[in-house]
C-alpha positions in Angstrom: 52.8 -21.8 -23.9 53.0 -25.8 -22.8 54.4 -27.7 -25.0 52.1 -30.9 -26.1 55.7 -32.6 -27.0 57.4 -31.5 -23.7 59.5 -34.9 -22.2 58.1 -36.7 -19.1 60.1 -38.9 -17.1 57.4 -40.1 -14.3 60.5 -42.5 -12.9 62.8 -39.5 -12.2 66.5 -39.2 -13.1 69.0 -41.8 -10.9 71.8 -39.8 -11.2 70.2 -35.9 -11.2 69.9 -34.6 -15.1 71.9 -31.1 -16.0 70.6 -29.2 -18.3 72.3 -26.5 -20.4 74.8 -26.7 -17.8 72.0 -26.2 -15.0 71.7 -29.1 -12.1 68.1 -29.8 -11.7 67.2 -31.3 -8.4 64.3 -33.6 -8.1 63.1 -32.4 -4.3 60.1 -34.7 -3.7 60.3 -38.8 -4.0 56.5 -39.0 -4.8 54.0 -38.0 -7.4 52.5 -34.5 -8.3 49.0 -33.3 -8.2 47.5 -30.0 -9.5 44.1 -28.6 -8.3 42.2 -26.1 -9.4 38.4 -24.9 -10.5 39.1 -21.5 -11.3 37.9 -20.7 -15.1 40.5 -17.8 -15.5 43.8 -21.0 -15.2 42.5 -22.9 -18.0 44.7 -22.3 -20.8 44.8 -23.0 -24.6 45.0 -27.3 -24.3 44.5 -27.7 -21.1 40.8 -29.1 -19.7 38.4 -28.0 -17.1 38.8 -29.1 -13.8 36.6 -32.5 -12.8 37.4 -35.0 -10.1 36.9 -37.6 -13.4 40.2 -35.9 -14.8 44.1 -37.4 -14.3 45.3 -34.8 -11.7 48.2 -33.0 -14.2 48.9 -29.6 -14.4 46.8 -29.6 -17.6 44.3 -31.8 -16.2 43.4 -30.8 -12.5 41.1 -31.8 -10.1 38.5 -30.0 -8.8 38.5 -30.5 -5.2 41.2 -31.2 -2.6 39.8 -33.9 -0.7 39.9 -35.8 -4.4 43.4 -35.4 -4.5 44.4 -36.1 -1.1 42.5 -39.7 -1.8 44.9 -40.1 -5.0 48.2 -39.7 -2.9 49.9 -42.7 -1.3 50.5 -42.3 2.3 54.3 -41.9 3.1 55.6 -41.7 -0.4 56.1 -37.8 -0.8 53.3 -37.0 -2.5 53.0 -33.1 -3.4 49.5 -31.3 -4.1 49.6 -28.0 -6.0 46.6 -25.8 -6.0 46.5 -23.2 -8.6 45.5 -19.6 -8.1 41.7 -18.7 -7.7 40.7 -22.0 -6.4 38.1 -21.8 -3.9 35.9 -24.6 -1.8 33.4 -24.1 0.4 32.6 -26.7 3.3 29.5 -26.9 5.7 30.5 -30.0 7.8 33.3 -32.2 9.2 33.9 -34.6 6.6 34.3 -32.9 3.4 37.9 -32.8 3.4 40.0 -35.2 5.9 43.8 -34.5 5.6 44.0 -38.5 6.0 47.3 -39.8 4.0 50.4 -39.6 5.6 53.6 -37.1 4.7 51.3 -35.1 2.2 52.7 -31.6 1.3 49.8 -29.4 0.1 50.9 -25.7 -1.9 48.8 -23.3 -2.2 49.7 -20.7 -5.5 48.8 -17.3 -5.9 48.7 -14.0 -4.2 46.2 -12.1 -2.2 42.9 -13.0 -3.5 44.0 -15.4 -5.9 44.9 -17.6 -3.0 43.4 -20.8 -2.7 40.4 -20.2 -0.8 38.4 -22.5 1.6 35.4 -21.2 3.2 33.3 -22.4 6.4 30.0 -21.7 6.4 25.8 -22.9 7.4 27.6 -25.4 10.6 29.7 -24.6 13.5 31.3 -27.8 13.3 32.6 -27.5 9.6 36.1 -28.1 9.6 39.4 -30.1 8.0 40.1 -33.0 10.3 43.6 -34.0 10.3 44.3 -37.2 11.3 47.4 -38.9 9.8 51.3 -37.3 10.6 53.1 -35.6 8.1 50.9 -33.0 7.0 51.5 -30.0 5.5 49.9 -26.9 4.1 51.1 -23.5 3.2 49.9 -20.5 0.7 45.9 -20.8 1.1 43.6 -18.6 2.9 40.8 -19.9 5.1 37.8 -18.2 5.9 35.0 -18.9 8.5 31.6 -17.3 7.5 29.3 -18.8 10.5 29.0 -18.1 13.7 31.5 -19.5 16.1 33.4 -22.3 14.1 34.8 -24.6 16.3 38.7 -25.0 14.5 40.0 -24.8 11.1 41.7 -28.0 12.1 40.6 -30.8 13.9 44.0 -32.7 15.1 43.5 -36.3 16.1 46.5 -38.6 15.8 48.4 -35.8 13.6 52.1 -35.4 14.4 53.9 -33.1 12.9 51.7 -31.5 11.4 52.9 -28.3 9.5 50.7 -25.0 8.8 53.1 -22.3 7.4 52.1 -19.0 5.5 48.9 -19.3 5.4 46.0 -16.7 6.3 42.8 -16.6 8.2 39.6 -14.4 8.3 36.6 -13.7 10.0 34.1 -12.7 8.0 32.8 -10.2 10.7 32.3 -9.9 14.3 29.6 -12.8 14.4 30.7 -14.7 11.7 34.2 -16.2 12.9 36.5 -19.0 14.3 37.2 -19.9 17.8 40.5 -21.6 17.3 42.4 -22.6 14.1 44.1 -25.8 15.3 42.6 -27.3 17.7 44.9 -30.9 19.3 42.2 -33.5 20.7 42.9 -35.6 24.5 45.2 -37.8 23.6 48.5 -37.3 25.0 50.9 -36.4 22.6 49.3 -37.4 19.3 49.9 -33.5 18.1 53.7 -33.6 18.8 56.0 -31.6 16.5 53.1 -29.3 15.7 54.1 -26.4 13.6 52.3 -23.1 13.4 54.9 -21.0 11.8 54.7 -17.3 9.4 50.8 -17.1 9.5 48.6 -14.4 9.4 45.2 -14.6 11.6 42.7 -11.4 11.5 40.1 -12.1 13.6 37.0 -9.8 13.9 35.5 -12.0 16.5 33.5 -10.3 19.3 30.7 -13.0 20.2 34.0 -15.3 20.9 37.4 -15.3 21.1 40.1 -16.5 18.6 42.9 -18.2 20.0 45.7 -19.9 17.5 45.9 -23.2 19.0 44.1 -25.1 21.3 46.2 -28.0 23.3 43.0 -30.4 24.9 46.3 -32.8 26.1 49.8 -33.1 26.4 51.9 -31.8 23.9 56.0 -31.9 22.9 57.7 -29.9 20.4 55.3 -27.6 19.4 56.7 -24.8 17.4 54.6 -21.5 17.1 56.8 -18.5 15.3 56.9 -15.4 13.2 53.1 -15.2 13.6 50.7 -12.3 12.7 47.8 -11.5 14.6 44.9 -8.8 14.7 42.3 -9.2 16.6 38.7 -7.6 18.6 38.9 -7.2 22.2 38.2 -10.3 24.2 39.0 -10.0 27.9 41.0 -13.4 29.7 41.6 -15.1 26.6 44.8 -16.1 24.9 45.9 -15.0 21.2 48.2 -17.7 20.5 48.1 -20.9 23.0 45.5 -22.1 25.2 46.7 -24.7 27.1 44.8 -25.1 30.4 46.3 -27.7 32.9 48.3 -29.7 30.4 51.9 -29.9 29.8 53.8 -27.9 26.9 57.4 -29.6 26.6 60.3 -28.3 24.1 58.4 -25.6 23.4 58.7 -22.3 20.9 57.0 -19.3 21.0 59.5 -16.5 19.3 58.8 -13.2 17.1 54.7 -12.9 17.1 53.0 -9.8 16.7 49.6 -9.6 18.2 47.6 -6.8 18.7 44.1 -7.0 20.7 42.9 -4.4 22.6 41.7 -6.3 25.8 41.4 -4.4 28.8 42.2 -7.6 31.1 44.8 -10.2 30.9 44.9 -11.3 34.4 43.6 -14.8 34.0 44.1 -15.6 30.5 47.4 -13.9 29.1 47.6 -11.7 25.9 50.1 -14.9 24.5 49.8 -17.9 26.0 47.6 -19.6 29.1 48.1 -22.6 31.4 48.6 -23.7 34.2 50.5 -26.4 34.6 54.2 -25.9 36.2 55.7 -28.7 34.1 55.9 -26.9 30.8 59.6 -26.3 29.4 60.6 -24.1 26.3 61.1 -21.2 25.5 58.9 -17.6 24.4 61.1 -14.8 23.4 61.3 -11.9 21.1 57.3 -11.3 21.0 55.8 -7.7 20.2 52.5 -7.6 21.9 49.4 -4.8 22.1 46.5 -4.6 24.8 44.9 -1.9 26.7 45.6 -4.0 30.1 47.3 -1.4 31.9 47.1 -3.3 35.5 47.4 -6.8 34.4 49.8 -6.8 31.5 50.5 -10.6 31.6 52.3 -12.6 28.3 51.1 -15.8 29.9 49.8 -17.0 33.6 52.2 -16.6 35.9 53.9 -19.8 37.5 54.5 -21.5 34.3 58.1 -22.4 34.8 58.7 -21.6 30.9 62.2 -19.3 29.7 61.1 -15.4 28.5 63.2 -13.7 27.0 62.9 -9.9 25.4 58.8 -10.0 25.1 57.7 -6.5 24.3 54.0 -5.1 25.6 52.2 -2.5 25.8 49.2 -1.8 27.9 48.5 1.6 27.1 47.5 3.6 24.0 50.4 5.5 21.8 53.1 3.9 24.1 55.8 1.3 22.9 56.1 -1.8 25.1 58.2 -2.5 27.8 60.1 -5.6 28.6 57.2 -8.5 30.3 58.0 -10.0 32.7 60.3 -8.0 34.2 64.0 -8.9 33.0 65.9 -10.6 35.6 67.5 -8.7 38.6 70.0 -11.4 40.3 73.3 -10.4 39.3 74.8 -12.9 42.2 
């Protein structure tokens, strides 16, 4: 039960404090704010949630984009967002991910996960467009036909999206890409698309991970989980086109889509661009391609190493591409 008398020291401890004999380490150099609207997390002394309220854990917000605006770019802010909180947004401006070095936590499991919903507006999404940005723990969910991206990255480096998951809410009702970068060269280095989980039941169009619309360094997409319908020549994870993908990761996906042809587009990745450098290694992937059978586009010049894939039903995959033969 909180404790009304419980000791706050908003200015931190200079030295560390110990307690009992246990160190206690402050891990963030900037405020705290909690979120959260669900009914069922209001306990005994503790208020409703209201934009009007201080942003404490016994006095949340009610939205996200409200707390974002509270945060001070830079300083380390952290967001909490409590279990059951859910949002629902039907165009491009209702939450901006616009303050700098913002980590956002979502709390809860399964469908207590903070929940954000796109729905009445293809172009509904979270623009990002500061660096620093993270977000982990929520679930997103796209309930109109074709959404355009989760995430809209303009000038957005290093921006961080790690355990989260996302659903379609049937075949018609889905997203097109999660993240998508915009044409500016570079302005979505150090992206990070790590541990997530993306069920896509997309038919009318395909879900791909990540679009790159321009050049992009250090992008870092691992440990990812993906179901999704059968779209012919489209990518999963990366579609990249003719720009160039430098320092790159791609290591220890799991995708399973059922298209019958990956000639053009790759089950993993697609591009074309023969500057690209990075690695892709330690992928597991599933299609019903049995002639194609293509990771990415050939001629992309990047390093694979130990990418599994199968092409045919009840089989386990074999090694693509082929593992190197040159033993001179």
């Amino acid at each position: 039960m909180f404790n009304a008398t419980m000791s706050n020291y908003p200015g931190g401890f200079k030295n560390g404090v110990m307690i009992r004999g246990m160190p206690l380490v402050q891990t963030h150099p900037g405020k705290v704010f909690w979120v959260g609207n669900a009914a069922a997390t209001v306990l005994t002394g503790q208020r409703a949630a209201s934009d009007g309220n201080q942003g404490s854990f016994n006095d949340p917000f009610s939205t996200l984009d409200y707390a974002i605006n509270q945060c001070v770019a830079s300083r380390g802010d952290v967001i909490m967002i409590k279990p059951g909180h859910a949002e629902t947004f039907s165009n491009a401006t209702s939450l901006d991910f616009d303050k700098a070095g913002v980590a956002i936590i979502g709390l809860g499991l399964g469908s207590l996960r903070p929940t954000f919903t796109f729905d009445t507006a293809a172009a509904a999404t979270i623009d990002v467009t500061v660096a620093n940005v993270s977000i982990q723990g929520c679930l997103f969910v796209a309930n109109f036909a074709d959404v355009a991206s989760c995430f809209t990255l303009t000038t957005a480096k290093d921006f961080t999206v790690e355990y989260c998951e996302f659903r379609d809410t049937s075949a018609s009702l889905n997203f097109i890409n999660i993240v998508d970068t915009n044409a500016t060269a570079n302005a979505a280095d150090g992206l990070y698309f790590c541990h997530n989980r993306i069920l896509s039941s997309g038919t009318t169009a395909a879900t791909t991970a990540i679009e790159v619309d321009a050049a992009i360094s250090r992008m870092t997409v691992n440990d990812n989980f993906y179901v999704g319908a059968a779209i012919s020549n489209t990518p999963a994870l990366i579609e990249a086109a003719t720009f160039d993908m430098t320092n790159l990761e791609v290591a220890r996906n799991i995708v399973y889509r059922p298209n019958t042809d990956t000639a053009t587009g790759g089950i993993l990745l697609e591009g074309s661009t023969t500057a690209s450098t990075g690695m892709v290694y330690g992928n597991h992937c599933k299609t019903l391609d049995v002639a194609g059978m293509l990771i990415m586009t050939t001629g992309s010049v990047l390093g694979f190493h130990e990418n599994y894939l199968s092409g045919t039903a009840d089989t386990s995959g074999i090694i693509i591409p082929a593992a190197d033969s040159d033993a001179s």
